[in-house]
N, C-alpha and C positions, 0 to 999 in steps of 0.2 A: 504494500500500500504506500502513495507515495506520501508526503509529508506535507510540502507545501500545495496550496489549492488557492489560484484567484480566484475572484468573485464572480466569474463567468462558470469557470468549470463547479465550482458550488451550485451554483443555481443549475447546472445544466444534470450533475450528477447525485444530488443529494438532493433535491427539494422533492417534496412529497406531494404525489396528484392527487389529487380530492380522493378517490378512491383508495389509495391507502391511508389516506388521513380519517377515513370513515374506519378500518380496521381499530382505528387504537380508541375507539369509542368507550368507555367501559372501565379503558385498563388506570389505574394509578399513572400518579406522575414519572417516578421511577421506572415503573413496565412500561408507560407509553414511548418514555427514550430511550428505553432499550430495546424496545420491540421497534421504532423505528429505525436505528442506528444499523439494528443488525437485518431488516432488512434492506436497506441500503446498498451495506457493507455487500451483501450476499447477490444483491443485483449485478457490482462492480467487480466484483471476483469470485463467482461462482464457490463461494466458502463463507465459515462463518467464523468472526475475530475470535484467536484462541484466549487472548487476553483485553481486558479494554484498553490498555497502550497502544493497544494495535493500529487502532485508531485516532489519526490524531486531535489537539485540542481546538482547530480552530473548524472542524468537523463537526464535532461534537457541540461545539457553541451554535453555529449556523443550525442543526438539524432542533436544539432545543427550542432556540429561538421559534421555531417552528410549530413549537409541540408544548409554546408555552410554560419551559420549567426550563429551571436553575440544571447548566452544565454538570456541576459537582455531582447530580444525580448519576451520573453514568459510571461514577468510580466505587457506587453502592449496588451497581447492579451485577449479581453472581449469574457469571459466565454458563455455570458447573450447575445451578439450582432446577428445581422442576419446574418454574415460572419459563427458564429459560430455556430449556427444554421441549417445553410446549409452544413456544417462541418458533423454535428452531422448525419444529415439527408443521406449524400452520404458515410458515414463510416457503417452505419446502411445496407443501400443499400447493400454495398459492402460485407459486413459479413454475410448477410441473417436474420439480423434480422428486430425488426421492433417495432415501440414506443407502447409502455402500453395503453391504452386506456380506460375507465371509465368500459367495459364487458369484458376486463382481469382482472383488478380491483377486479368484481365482484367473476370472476371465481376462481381467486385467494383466494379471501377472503373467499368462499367456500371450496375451497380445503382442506386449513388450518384448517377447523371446520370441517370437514368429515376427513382428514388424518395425520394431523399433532399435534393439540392441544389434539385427545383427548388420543396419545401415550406419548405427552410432551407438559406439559405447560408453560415451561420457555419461556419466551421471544425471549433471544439471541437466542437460536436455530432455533426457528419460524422465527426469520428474517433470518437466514442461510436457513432455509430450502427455506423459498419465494424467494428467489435471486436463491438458487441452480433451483427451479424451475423455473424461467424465464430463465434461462440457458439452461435449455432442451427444454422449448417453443419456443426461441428466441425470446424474448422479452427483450427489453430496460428495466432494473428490473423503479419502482420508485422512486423518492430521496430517501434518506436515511429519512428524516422526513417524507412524504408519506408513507413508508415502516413500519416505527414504528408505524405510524395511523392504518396501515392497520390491523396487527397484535394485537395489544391493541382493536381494536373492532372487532377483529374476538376471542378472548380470551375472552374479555365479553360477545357477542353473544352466543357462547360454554357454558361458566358459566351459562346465564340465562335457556339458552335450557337446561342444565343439571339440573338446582334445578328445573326449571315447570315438567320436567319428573318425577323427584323425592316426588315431593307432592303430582302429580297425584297417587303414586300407596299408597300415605299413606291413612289409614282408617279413617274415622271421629272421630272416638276413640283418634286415635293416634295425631290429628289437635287438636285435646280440650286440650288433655294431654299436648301436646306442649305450645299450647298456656297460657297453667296457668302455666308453667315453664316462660316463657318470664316474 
């Protein structure tokens, strides 16, 4: 998330259209700006902030001003709690996506080893590419720590599957030869 924001890209990427300002009807001061912060957040990068730093302050100022409460509210607001949970769950709803689950996971982590690791095997990109791809899935991507797991054992899977193909096609000749190199 980037840090600084003019007052065009605020208005153009955090202000709220009546129709979600109709969502936060109901809710408290504190859930109304964190139920709007983070759907925001989730609109701009298809994820939802792990911490409220995440976000910065002159963000959080403009969306309150918005939603008529004091900024300070949003460093009250638990990340981790079942308010926000059910935040996360009815933001998800509303966007047409839908959380990761243990056979996205999977599918994911195949992907990566059939399409992505063996064009590029950097890292950074693998996890660009995993997130760019739960973006076209609609899928809630994984933390960012899940996401680096994911990727590091779909990068070593790839590796192993590539040297077992590679010894397979050597000759026993060429295993001995080897071997008295070692």
């Amino acid at each position: 998330m980037k840090r600084e924001w003019c007052l065009d890209e605020l208005a153009q990427h955090w202000s709220l259209l009546f129709e979600e300002q109709e969502l936060l009807k109901g809710k408290t001061d504190k859930t109304r700006l964190g139920f709007a912060l983070m759907l925001k957040f989730f609109e701009l990068e298809c994820c939802f902030p792990s911490y409220t730093g995440e976000i910065p302050p002159q963000v959080v100022e403009y969306v309150a001003a918005q939603v008529s409460v004091s900024a300070r509210l949003w460093h009250h607001y638990d990340l981790t709690s079942r308010t926000a949970r059910c935040h996360r769950r009815q933001i998800r709803l509303l966007l047409g996506f839908r959380e990761c689950v243990k056979d996205d996971i999977d599918h994911l982590s195949d992907w990566l080893i059939k399409e992505v690791i063996p064009q590029d095997i950097d890292q950074k990109r693998a996890i660009e590419a995993l997130w760019q791809r739960c973006r076209e899935l609609q899928l809630e991507p994984p933390s960012h720590h899940r996401t680096e797991s994911i990727v590091l054992n779909a990068i070593e899977e790839y590796e192993k599957k590539f040297f077992r193909t590679v010894a397979a096609k050597l000759s026993a000749r060429a295993c001995m030869r080897l071997d008295a190199l070692l």
